[in-house]
N, C-alpha and C positions, 0 to 999 in steps of 0.2 A: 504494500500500500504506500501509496506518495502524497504526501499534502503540500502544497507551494499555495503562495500566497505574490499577489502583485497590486503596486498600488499603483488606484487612477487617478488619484489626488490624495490633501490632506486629509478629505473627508470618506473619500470612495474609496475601494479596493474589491478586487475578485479574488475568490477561494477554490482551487481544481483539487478536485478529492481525484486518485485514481485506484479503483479497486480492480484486483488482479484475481486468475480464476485460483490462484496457489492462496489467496487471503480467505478464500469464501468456501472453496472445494469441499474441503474435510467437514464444514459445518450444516453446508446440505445434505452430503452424505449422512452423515449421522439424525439428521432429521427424517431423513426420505426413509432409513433403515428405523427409525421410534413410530413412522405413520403405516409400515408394512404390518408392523407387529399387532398394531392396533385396527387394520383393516379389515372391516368384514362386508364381502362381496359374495353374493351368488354363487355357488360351483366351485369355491374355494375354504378349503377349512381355515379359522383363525388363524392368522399369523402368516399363514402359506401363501397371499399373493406374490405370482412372480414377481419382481423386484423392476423388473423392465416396465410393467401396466401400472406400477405404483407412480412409477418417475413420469412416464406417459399421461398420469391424470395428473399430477400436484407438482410436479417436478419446476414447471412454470413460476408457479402461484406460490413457492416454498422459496426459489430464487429469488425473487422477486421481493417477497416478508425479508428474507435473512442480509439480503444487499442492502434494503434501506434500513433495518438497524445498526448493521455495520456501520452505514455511511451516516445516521444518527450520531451514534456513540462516537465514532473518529471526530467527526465535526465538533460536536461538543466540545471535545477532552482540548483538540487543537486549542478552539478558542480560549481554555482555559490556562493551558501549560504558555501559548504566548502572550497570556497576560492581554489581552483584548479586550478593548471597552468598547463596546458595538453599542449600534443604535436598534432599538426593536427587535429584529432576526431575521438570519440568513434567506434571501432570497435567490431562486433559480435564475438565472441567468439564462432569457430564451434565447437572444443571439446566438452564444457561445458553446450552448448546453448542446452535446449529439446527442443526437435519434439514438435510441436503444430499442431492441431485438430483443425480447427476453426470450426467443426462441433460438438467436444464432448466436446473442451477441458472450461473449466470454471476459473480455477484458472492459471493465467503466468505465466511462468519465463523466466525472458531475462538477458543474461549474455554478457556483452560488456568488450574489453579489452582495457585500456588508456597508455598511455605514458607520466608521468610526467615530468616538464621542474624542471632540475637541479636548485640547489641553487649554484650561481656560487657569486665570490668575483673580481671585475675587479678593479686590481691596478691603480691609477696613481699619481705619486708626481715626485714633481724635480729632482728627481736622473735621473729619465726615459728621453729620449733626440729621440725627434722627429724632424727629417730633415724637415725643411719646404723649397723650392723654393722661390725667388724671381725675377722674369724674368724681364730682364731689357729693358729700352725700349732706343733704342739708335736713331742717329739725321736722320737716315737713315729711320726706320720707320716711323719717325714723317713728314718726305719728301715722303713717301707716301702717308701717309694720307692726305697732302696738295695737293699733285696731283690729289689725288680722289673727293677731295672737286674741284679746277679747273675745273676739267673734270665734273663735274656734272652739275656746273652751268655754265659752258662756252654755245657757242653757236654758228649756224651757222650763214656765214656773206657773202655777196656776194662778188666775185672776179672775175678779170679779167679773168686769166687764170688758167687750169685747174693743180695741182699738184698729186705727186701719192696717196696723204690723204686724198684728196677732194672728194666731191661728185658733181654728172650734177644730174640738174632735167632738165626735157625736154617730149617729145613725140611718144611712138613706132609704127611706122606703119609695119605688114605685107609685105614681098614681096616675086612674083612668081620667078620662076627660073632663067629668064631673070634679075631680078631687080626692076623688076614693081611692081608699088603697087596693094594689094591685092584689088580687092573690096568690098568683105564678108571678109578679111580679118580681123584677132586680128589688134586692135587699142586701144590704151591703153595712156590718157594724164595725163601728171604733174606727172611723176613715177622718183624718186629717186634712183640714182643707185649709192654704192659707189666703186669706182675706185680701192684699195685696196683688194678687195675681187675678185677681177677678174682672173681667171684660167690662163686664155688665154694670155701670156706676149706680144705676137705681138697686140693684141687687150688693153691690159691695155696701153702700150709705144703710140698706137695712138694715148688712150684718154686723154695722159699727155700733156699739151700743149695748148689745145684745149679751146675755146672761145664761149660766147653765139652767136647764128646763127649757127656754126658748124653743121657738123653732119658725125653721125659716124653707118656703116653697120657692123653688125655683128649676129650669132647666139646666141643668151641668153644664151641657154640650154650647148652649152658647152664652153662658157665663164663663166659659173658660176656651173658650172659640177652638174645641180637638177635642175628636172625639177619640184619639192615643193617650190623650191626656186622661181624661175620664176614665177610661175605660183602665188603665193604670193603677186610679185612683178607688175604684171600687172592685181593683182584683177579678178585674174581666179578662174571656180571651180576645185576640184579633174578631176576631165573629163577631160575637157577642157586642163589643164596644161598637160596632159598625152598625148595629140595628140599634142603638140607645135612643131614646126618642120621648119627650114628653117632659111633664113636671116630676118632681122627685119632691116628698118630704125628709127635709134634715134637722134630725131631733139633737140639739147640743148638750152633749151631756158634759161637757168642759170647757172652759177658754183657757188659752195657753199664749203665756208673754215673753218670748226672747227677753233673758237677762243677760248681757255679757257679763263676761268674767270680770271680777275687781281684779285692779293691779296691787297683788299682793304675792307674799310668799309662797303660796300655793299653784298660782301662777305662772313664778318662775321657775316652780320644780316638774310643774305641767309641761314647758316649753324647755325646759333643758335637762332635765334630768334630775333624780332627788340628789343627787350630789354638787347640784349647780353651787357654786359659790358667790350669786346672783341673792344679794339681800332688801336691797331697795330700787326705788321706781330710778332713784337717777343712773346706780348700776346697771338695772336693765336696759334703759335708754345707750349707755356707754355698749352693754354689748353686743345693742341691734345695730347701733353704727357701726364696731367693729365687723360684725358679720357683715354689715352692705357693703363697707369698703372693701373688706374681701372680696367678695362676689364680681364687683367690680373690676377691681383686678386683673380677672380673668376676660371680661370684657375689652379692657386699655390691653391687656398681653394681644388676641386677638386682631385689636384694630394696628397694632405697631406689629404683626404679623404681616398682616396687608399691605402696611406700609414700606414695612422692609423687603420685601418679596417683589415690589412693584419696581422701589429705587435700586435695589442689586441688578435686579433681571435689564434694568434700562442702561446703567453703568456698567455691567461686564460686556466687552466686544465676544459673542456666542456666535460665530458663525456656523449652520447646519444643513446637510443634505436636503432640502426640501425636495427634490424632483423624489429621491430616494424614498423616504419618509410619508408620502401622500400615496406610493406605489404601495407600501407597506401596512400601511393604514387601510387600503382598499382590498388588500389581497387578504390579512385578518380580520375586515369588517364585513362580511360579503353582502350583509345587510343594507348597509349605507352608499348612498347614491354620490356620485363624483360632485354634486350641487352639496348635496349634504357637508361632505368632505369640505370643502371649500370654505362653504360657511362657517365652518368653526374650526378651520385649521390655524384661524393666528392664537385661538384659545388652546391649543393642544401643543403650537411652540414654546406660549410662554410659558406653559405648564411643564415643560421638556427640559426649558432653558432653568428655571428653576431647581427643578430636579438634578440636573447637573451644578450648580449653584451650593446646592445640599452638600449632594457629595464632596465636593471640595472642601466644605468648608467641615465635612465631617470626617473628611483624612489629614489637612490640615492639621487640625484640633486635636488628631485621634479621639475622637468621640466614639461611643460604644453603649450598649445596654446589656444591664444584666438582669438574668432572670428575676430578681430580687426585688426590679426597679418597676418591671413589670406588676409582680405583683404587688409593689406599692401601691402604684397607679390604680389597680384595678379594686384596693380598700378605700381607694381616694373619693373613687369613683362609687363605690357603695355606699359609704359615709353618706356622700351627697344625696344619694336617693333617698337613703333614712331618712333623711333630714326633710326633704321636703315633706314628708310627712308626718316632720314636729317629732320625729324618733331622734331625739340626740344624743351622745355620749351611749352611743353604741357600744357592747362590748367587742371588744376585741375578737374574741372567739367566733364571734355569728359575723363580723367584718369578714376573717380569715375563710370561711364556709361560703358567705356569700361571695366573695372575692376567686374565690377556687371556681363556683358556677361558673361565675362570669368568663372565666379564662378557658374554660373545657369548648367553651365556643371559640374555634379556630378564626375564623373572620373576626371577631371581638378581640381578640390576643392579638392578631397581626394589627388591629387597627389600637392600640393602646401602644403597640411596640413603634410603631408609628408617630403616635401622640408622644412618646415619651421621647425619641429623639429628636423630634421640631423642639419639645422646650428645651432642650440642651444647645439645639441649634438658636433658639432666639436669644440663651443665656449669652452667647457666644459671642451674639451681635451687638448685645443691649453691654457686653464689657468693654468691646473694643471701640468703641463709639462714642461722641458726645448726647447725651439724652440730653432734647431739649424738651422738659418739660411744661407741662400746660395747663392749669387748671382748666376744668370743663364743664357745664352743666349737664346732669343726665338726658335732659331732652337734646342740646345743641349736639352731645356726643352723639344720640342716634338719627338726628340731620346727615351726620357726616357716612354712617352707615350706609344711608342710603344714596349718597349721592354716585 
């Protein structure tokens, strides 16, 4: 076997595999002699096909399998032992490439053509001045967030009478046209309905006022203008909620008043755990801000992502095979139309040019991940979901468990392994560099998102 390589520029080159009958002989053999053995044919006992009608049906189709792994695994190994940084993957070369015979032909030659990734030089020192965001977090957000924390753990509480925030639980009975109750009619007990959501203002203004005993007639379906909603509501199926029809009597056998939660000790061990170290209203204030400036953080990392992705990719000279590259793209997309192509080929450069950008800047660096770091990220990453759901100060152990899930997913572990070397890589940026820093306001920062 012969592999040479010729270049047609800095960025092109051709690759001539030649495979010889002495590289492949032995390995057909031995296959064509595994397929007699296992051959069962008509008029022949197992094992006994002459060896000439074996080679005569598969001898073809067996050449043919055992040439292109060869010529697979040589190609590979090649590009690997010379240390080759190719763009995409080897393509045939039709010009170049002879006709093959897999009936006559004995000796191969396969002619592939590569796209080398340039030697590129990615500056960065102090002179260079990268805008970073710092979104501020002002008293106004932090008064949200304490409202969200109230609201979550507040609760309903019974009351007198009924307000337009409140809710009646109570009992729906059916009734015919007259008034009267159904007797196959929908009945429906202890159904919660809130007053607020009601369509129908002469219908909500009744139920404002209103006390346990009461009772209040009305149509559901268009006081609540859904009949999904309804039918929901009184524990209906699809069906059933679809034929609903008529007045309903609802007998309140309660009124119930959203109390949010006092800002109190109780509070803060609701929201952060019994071991929160969170004693008063102005600590908790301090650690909702520290939490949004957090959070933010990760926002400002993100937008000086873009940032710097945008100005590297613009200041490194990346010159690249496009005639190569769009052939490339059309021969493993086979989906995508040559219009298609086109249209988003300056978004799959700069995504290319980047990508090369990376690398540099993560051999450079000798930048590296280890497994360790992985599965840091991946309790970072669990943490945060507890959290959204007011789970904080997680133990450790159900981090480690839920973090192990998350990672058994293959796609989820490459995209973390991923994640975790861009932040090494933006650490990389954000030291060599001047940060020009900038306060910002939450809304003006997601202006700029979207521009």
């Amino acid at each position: 076997m012969n592999i040479t390589k010729e270049n047609i520029n800095e960025l092109t080159a051709t690759i001539t595999v030649k495979i010889d009958k002495n590289d492949y002989e032995a390995t057909v053999n031995d296959v064509l002699k595994d397929y007699r053995k296992k051959a069962n044919m008509p008029g022949f006992r197992p094992g006994k096909v002459p060896a000439g009608l074996v080679k005569k049906m598969y001898g073809k189709a067996i050449l043919a399998d055992e040439v292109n792994k060869m010529l697979s695994n040589k190609l590979s190994q090649y590009i690997v032992d010379e240390k080759l940084n190719i763009l995409g993957e080897p393509l045939p070369n039709e010009e170049k490439q002879p006709k093959i015979d897999w009936e006559t032909t004995e000796d191969f030659e396969f002619v592939f053509d590569i796209a080398v990734a340039p030697e590129i030089e990615v500056k960065l020192d102090k002179r260079k001045k990268f805008v970073y965001y710092n979104i501020e977090v002002d008293a106004d957000m932090v008064s949200k967030q304490i409202e969200s924390y109230t609201s979550r753990f507040g609760q309903n509480e019974a009351a007198e009478v009924a307000g337009e925030k409140d809710t009646l639980r109570g009992d729906f009975v059916q009734l015919d046209a007259e008034g009267n109750e159904l007797e196959d009619g929908i009945k429906a007990e202890k159904v919660v309905i809130a007053i607020d959501l009601m369509k129908d203002e002469a219908v909500k203004n009744e139920a404002i006022g209103k006390k346990a005993g009461d009772v209040l007639v009305f149509d559901p379906v268009a006081v609540y203008e859904s009949k999904h909603e309804v039918g929901h509501m009184l524990n209906l199926s699809h069906e059933e909620a679809e034929n609903i029809e008529g007045n309903f009597k609802f007998t309140i056998e309660e009124v119930l008043s959203f109390k949010e939660a006092e800002i109190n000790e109780d509070l803060f061990k609701k929201a952060f755990g019994e071991e929160t170290e969170v004693k008063t209203e102005e600590e908790f204030r301090a650690k909702l801000q520290s939490e949004l400036e957090e959070n933010f953080k990760y926002s400002s990392d993100y937008k000086f992502a873009l940032d710097s992705r945008d100005a590297l990719v613009e200041k490194t000279a990346i010159e690249l095979p496009e005639e190569f590259l769009k052939r490339w793209l059309k021969l493993t997309n086979e989906e995508l139309t040559d219009e298609q192509i086109d249209a988003d080929f300056d978004n799959f450069m700069q995504d290319l040019r980047w990508q090369l950008i990376k690398d540099r800047l993560i051999k450079d660096n000798e930048l590296k991940i280890e497994e360790g770091e992985i599965k840091e990220l991946a309790k970072r990453v669990a943490a945060m979901q507890f959290s959204q759901y007011g789970m904080h100060n997680v133990p450790d152990e159900h981090l480690e468990n839920y973090a192990g899930h998350i990672l058994q997913n293959e796609e989820e572990r490459k995209r973390l392994a991923n994640k975790a070397i861009e932040d090494k890589i933006l650490e990389v940026i954000k030291s060599k560099v001047t940060l020009d820093e900038k306060p910002i306001s939450y809304d003006e920062f997601n202006k700029l998102l979207e521009k």
